[in-house]
C-alpha positions in Angstrom: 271.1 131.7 158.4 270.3 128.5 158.0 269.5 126.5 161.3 270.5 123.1 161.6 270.0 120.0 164.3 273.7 122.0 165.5 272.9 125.7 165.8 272.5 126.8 169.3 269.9 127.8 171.5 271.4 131.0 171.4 271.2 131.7 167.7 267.7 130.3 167.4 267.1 132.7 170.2 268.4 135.2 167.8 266.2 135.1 165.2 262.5 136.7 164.8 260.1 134.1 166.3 262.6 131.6 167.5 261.2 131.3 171.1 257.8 131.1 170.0 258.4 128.1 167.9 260.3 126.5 170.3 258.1 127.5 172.9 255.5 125.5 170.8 257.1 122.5 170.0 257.6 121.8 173.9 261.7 122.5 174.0 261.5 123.0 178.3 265.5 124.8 178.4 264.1 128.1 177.4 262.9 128.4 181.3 265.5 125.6 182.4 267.9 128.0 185.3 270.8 125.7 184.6 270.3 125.9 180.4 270.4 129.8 181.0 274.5 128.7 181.8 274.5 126.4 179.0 272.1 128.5 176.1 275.1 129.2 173.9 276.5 125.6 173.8 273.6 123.9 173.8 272.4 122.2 170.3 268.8 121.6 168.8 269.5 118.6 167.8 271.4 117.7 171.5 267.8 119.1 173.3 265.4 117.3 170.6 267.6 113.6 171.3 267.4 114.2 175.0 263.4 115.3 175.3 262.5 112.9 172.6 261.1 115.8 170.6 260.6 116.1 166.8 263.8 117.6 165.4 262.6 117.4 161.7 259.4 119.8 162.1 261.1 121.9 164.6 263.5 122.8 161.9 261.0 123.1 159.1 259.4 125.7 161.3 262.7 127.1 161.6 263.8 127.6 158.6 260.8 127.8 156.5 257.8 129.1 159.0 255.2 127.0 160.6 252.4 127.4 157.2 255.1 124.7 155.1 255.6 122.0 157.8 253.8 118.9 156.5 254.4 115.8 158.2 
């Protein structure tokens, strides 16, 4: 599966070292009490706009592991 700035928390959840990356790349819903409501609605690309994180390397990591990522 291919994981794009509109795939949800949930399914990047999902998938084998998910959390860890975006544990990593500082996405703060993963402990959020109200995003627990949310996780399966809530976007990437939606969390990335509103935290003003890097949505391009976060899916690089994604998709491809954290060795490939250059910036």
């Amino acid at each position: 599966m291919k994981i794009t700035s509109k795939t949800t928390l949930k399914k990047i959840l999902d998938k084998k070292g998910g959390a860890e990356i975006l544990m990593e790349n500082g996405v703060p819903c993963l402990s959020c009490p109200m995003a627990s409501l949310e996780i399966d609605k809530l976007k990437i690309g939606q969390v990335c706009k509103m935290y003003g994180l890097d949505l391009k390397k976060i899916l690089e990591e994604l998709n491809n592991g954290k060795k490939d990522y250059k910036n």
